[in-house]
SEROMI-824832 format. One record per residue (C-alpha): residue in one letter; residue number from 0; x, y, z. Coordinates in Angstrom, 2 decimals. Layout:
BEGIN
 residuo num      xx      yy      zz
       A NUM       X       Y       Z
...
***
This chain:
BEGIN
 residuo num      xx      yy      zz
       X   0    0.00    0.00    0.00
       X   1    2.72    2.10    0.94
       X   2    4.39    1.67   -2.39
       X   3    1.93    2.00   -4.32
       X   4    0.82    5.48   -2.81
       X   5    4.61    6.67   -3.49
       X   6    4.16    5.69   -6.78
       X   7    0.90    7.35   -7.52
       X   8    2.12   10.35   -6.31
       X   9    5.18   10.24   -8.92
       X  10    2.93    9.30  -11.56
       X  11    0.97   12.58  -10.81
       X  12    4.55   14.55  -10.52
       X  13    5.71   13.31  -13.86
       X  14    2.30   14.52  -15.45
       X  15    2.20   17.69  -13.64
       X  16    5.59   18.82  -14.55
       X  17    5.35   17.78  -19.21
       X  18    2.16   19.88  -18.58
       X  19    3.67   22.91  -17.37
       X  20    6.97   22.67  -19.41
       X  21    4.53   21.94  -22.36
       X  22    2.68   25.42  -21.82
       X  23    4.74   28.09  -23.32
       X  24    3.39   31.66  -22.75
       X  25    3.58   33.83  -26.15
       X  26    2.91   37.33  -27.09
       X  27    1.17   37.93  -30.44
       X  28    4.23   39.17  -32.89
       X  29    3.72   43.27  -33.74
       X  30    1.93   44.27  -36.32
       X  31    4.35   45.24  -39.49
       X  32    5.04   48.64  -39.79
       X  33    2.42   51.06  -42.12
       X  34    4.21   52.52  -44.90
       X  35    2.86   55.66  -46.22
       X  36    4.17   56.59  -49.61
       X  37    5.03   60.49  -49.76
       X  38    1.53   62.32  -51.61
       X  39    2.51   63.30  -55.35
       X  40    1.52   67.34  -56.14
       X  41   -0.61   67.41  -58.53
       X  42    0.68   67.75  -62.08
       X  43   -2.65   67.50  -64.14
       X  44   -5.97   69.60  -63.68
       X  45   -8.91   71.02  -65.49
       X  46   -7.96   74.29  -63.32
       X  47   -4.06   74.01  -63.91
       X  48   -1.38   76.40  -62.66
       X  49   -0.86   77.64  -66.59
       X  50   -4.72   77.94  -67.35
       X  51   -4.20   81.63  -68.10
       X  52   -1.31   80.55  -70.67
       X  53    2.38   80.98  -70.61
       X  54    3.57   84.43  -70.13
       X  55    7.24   83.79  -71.58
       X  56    6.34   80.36  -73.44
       X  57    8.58   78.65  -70.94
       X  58   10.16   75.33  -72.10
       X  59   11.88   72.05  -70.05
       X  60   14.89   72.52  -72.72
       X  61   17.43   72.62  -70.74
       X  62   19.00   75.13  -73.08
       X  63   16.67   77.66  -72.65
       X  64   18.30   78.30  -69.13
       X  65   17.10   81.48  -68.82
       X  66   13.09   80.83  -69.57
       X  67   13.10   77.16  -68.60
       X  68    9.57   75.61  -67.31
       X  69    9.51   73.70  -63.94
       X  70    6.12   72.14  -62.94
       X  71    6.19   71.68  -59.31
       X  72    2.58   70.58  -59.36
       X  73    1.48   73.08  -56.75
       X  74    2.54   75.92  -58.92
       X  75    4.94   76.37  -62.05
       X  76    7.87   78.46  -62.70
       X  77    9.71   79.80  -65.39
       X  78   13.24   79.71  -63.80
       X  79   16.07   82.04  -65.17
       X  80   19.41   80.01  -64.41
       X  81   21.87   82.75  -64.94
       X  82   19.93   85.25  -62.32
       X  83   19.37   82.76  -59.99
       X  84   15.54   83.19  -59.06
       X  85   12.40   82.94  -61.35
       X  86   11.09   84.91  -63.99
       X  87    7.44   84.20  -63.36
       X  88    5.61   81.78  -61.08
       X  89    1.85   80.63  -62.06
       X  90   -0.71   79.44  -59.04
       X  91   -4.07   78.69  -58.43
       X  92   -5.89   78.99  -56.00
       X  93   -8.92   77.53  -54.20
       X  94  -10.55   77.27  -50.86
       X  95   -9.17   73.56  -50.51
       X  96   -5.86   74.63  -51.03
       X  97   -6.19   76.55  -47.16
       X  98   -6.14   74.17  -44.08
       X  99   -4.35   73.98  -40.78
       X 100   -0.46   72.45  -41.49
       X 101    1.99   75.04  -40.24
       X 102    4.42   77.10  -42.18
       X 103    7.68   74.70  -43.14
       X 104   10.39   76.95  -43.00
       X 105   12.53   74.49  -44.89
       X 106   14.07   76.97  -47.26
       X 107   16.25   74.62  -49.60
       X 108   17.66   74.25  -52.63
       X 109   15.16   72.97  -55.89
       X 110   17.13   69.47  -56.52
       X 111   15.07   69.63  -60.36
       X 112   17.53   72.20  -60.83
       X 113   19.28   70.76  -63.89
       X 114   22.65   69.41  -63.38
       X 115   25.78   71.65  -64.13
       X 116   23.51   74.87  -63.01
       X 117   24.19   76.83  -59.89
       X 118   21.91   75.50  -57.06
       X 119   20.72   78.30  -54.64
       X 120   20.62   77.52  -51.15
       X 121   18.69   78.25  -48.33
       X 122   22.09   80.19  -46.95
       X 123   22.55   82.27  -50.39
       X 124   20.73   85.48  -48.48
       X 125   22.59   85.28  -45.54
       X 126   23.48   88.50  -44.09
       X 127   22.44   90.20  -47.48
       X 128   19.80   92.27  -46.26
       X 129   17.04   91.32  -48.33
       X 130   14.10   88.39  -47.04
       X 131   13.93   85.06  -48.73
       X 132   10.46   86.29  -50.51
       X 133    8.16   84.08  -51.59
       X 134    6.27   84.31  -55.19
       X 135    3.80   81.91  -54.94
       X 136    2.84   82.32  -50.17
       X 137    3.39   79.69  -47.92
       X 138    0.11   80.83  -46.50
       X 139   -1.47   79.84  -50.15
       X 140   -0.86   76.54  -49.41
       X 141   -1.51   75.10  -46.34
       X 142   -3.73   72.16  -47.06
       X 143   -0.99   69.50  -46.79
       X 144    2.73   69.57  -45.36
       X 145    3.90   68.62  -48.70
       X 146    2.13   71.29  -50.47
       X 147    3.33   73.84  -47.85
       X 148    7.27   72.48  -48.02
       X 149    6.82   73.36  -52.02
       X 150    6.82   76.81  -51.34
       X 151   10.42   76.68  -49.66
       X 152   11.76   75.48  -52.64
       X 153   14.81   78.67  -53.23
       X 154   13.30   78.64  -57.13
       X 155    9.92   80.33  -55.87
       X 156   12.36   83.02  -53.86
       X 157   12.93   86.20  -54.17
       X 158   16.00   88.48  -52.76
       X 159   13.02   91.09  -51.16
       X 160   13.20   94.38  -49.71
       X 161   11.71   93.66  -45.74
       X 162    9.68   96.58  -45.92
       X 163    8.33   95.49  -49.53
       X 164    7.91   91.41  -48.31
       X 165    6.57   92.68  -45.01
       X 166    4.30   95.83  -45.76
       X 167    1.78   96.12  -49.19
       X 168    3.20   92.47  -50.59
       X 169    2.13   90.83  -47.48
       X 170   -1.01   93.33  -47.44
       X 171   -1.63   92.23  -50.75
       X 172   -1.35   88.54  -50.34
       X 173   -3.50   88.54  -47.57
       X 174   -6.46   90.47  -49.14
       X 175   -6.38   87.53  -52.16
       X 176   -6.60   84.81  -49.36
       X 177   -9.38   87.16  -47.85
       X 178  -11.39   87.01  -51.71
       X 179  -10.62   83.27  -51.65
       X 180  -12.43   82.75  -48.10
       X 181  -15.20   84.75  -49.86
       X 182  -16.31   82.78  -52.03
       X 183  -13.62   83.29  -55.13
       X 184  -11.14   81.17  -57.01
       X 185   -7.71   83.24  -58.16
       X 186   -5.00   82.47  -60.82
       X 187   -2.30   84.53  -59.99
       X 188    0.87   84.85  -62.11
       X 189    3.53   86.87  -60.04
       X 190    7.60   87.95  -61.09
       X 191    9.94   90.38  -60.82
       X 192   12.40   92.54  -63.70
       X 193   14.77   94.46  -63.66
       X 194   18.03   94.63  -61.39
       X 195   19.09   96.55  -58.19
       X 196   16.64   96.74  -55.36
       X 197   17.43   98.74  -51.81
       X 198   17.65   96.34  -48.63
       X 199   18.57   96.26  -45.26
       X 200   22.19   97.08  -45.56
       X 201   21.73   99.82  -48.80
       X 202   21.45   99.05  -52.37
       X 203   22.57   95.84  -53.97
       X 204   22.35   94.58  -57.75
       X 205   22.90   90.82  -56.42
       X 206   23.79   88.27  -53.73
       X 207   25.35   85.14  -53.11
       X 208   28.84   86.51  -54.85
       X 209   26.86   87.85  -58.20
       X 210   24.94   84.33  -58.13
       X 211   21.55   85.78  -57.73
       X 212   19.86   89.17  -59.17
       X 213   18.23   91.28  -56.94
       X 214   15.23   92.46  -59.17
       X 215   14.73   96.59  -59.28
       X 216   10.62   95.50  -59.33
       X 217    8.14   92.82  -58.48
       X 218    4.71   92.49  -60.77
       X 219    1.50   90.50  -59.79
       X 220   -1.26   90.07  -62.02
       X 221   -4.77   88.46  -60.00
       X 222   -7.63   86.56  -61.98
       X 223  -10.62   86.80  -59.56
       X 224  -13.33   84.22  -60.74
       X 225  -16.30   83.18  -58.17
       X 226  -16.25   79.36  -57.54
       X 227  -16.64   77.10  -60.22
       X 228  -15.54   75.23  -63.67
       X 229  -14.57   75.49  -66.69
       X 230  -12.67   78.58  -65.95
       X 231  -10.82   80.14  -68.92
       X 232  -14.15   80.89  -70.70
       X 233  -15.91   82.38  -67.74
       X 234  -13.27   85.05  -68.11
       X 235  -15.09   87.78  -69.77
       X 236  -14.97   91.50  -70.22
       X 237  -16.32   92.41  -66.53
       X 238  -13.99   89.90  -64.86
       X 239  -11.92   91.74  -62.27
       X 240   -7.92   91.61  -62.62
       X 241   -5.90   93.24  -59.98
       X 242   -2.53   94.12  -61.53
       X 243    0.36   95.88  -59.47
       X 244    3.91   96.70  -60.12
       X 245    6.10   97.42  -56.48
       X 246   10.08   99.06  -56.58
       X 247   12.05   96.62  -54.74
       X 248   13.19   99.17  -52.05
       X 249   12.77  100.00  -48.45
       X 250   10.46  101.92  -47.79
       X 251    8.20  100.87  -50.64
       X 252    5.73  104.33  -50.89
       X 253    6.71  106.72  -47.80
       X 254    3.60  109.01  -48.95
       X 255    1.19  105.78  -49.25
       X 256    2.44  102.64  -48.51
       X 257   -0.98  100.89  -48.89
       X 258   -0.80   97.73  -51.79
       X 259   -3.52   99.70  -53.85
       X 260   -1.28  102.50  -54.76
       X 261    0.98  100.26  -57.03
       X 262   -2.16   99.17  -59.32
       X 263   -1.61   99.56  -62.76
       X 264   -3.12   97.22  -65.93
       X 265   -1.98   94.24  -67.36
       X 266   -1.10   96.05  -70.50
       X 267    1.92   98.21  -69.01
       X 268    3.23   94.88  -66.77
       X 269    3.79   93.50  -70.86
       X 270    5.53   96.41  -71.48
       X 271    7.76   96.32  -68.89
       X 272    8.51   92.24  -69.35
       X 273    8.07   91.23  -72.90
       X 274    5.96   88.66  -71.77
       X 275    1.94   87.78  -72.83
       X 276    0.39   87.02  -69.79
       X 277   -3.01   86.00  -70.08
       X 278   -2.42   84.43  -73.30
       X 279   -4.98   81.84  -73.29
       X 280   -7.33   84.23  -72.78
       X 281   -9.69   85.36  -75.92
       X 282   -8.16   87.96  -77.90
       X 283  -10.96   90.00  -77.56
       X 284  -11.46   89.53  -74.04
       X 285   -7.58   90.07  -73.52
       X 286   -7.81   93.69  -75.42
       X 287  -10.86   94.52  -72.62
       X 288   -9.52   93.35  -69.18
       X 289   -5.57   93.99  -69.73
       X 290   -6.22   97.94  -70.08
       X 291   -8.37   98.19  -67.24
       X 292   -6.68   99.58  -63.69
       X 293   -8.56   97.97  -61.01
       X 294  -10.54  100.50  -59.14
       X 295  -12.23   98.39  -56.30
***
């Protein structure tokens, strides 16, 4: 009896101990990492950046470096290699295009910058005394962190006068975002001529070692449509166009500083540049809303 109670309990031993060396205790593995691919700007649109035309008829030949086309989706560019900044920059602009990501700030150099050509950087203004302006705002696009970041690329930049970027230009962009939130859609096409503007530290005719102009003046011509499609022909003979011309100097206007006092027409901007900037226009219509000085 005795041994077979000593027994029974080593029977139950051995089965107690495979059971708990059988039981191994697992966590489930983690789940594989989600991959987001980077968003694409868009490069095709019924409402495209160039729906108003091609001011300068712009090419991607690299040997037209000083008119050469760069689509950056979220606007384009016609980039002038041996002045170091743009001729023109083309954007639209819609009420989607506004939402809450924050300004960048990652001023950098455009890597589509052709190979062999002078690449400005983000540290080409440095102690110059003229702002890093923007053409086409950061504040015009802040629906996405990518479309934001596009607007630090250095070929939408500017060598500005502070009291120009700062004072009616910034006045000015503002009021377009303001007609935007109202109920408008805007094709802007915005550049600068000319050479020698006045900055922080006196007059300069460029930066960056002679790399990059600074323009003498900076131009801004404003399609204001209300919301909707098919766009180029609702442009008619009422349609308002809000064209300015500002000096690149501080101060801008001593005796009236305000953005309105720099409106002029279409018609004298094309004098100034060379360039046809509502080309796609109508003729007709073209011959109607270029003369006009905005009055509003």
């Amino acid at each position: 009896m005795k041994n077979s109670l000593y027994l029974t309990c080593i029977f139950a031993l051995i089965i107690f101990s495979s059971c708990k060396k059988d039981y191994i205790e697992t966590t489930p593995a983690p789940p594989p990492p989600i991959v987001v691919p980077p968003v694409a700007p868009p490069t095709e649109a019924t409402d495209s950046t160039l729906l108003m035309g091609n001011p300068s008829s712009a090419t991607d030949n690299q040997a037209d470096f000083g008119n050469y086309l760069m689509k950056e989706g979220y606007y384009s560019v016609s980039y002038n290699r041996d002045r170091g900044i743009a001729n023109w920059v083309s954007w639209h602009v819609v009420y989607s295009d506004f939402g809450s990501f924050a300004r960048q700030n990652d001023f950098r150099a455009n890597q589509a910058v052709p190979d062999g050509w002078y690449k400005v950087e983000s540290f080409s203004y440095s102690a110059s005394g003229f702002d890093r302006g923007h053409i086409c705002p950061s504040s015009d696009r802040t629906s996405s962190l990518e479309a934001n970041s596009a607007t630090f690329l250095m070929t939408n930049i500017i060598p500005q006068a502070p009291k120009n970027n700062q004072g009616p230009w910034a006045a000015l962009e503002t009021y377009c975002r303001n007609l935007v939130q109202g109920g408008n859609e805007l094709y802007i096409i915005s550049g600068a001529y000319g050479e020698g503007g006045t900055g922080d530290n006196g007059a300069a005719t460029t930066i960056d070692n002679g790399k990059v102009t600074v323009p003498a003046n900076l131009w801004k011509v404003i399609v204001v449509l209300t919301d909707g499609g098919d766009d180029l022909k609702r442009v008619k003979n009422n349609t308002r166009v809000i064209s300015v011309i500002m000096p690149n100097v501080n101060p801008v206007n001593p005796t009236n500083p305000e953005w309105r006092s720099f409106r002029t027409s279409v018609d004298d901007i094309e004098s100034q540049t060379g360039y046809d900037i509502l080309s796609k226009v109508t003729k007709s219509v073209q011959d109607v809303i270029e003369a006009k000085v905005d009055n509003l």
